[in-house]
Structure formats: C-alpha cells, structure tokens
C-alpha positions as CSV (number, residue, x, y, z in Angstrom):
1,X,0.0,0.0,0.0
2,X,1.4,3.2,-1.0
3,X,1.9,6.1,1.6
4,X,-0.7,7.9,-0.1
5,X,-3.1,5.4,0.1
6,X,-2.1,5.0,4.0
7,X,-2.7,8.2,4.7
8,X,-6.3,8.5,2.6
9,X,-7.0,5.2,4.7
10,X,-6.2,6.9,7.6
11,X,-8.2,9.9,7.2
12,X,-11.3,7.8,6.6
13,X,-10.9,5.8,9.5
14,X,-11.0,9.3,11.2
15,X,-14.2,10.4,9.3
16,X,-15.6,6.5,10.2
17,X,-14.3,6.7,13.9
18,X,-13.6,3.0,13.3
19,X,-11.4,1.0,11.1
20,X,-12.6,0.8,7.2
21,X,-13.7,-3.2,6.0
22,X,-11.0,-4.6,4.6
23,X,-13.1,-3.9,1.0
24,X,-11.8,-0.3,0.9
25,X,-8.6,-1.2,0.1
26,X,-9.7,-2.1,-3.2
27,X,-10.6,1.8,-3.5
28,X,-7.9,3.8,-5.3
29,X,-6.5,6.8,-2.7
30,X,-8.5,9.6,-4.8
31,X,-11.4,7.3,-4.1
32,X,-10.8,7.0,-0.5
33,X,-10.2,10.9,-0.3
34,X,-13.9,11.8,-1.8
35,X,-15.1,9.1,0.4
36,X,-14.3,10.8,3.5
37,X,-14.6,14.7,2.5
38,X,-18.4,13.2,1.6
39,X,-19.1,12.1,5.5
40,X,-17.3,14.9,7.0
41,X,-19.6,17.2,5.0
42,X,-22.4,15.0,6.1
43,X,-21.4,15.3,9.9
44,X,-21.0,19.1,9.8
45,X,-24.1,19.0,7.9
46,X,-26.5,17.4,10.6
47,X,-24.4,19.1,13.2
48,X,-25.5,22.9,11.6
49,X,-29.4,21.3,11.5
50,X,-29.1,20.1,15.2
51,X,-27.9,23.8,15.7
52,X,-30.7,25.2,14.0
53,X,-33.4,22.5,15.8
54,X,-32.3,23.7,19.2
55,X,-32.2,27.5,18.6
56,X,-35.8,27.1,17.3
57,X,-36.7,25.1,20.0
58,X,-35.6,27.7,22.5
59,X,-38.0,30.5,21.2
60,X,-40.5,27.9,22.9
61,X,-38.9,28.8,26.3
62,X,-39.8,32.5,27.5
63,X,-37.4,35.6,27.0
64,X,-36.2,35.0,30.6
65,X,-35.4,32.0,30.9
66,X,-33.6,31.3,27.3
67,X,-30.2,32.5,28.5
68,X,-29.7,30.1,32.1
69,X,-31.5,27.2,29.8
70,X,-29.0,27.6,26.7
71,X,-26.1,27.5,29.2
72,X,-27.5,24.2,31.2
73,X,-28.0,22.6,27.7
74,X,-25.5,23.5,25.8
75,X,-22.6,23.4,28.0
C-alpha cells in the first residue's frame, strides 16, 4: 500500500471513527479521499441542522429563561 493510500485510509478511518472493512482497500487513494470529505460534509451538515433545531426550539422557552436554559443545555 502506497503512503498515499495510508494516509487517505487513515483519514477515513478518522471520518468512520472505526477502522474501514477490509473492502476499501480495493478503492484507489482519490477514491478513499472523496469518500471521507463526503461524510465529513455530512457530519458538519447534521451538526448545523441540530444547531438550528435547538435555537428554534428555545424560542418555545420565554425571554427569561432562554439564557440560564442555553447554558444548562449546551454546556
């Protein structure tokens, strides 16, 4: 296995937060690259909605007690 192809392993691993199946070795390094760029955009995708959810959720909670709430839940 080329370094390249260590290192595009490596950084999907990261993206996975597990090791890759065995399978993905058969992926060429460019492969493996647009693999993981796809889930990180994915992650930081869901992670902007789950944002949004609980900012809109707060307006539920009155004026006073948004700021004290925010900080318990959102440590």
């Amino acid at each position: 296995m080329s370094t390249e192809a260590r290192e595009r392993r490596e950084q999907l691993s990261a993206e996975l937060r597990d090791e890759p199946a065995e399978s993905f070795g058969q992926l060429a390094p460019d492969q493996l690259a647009t693999l993981a760029d796809a889930l990180k955009r994915q992650r930081e995708s869901r992670a902007a909605g789950l944002n949004e959810a609980a900012e809109e959720a707060l307006k539920l909670v009155p004026a006073l007690a948004r700021g004290p709430v925010r900080r318990i839940l959102f440590r």
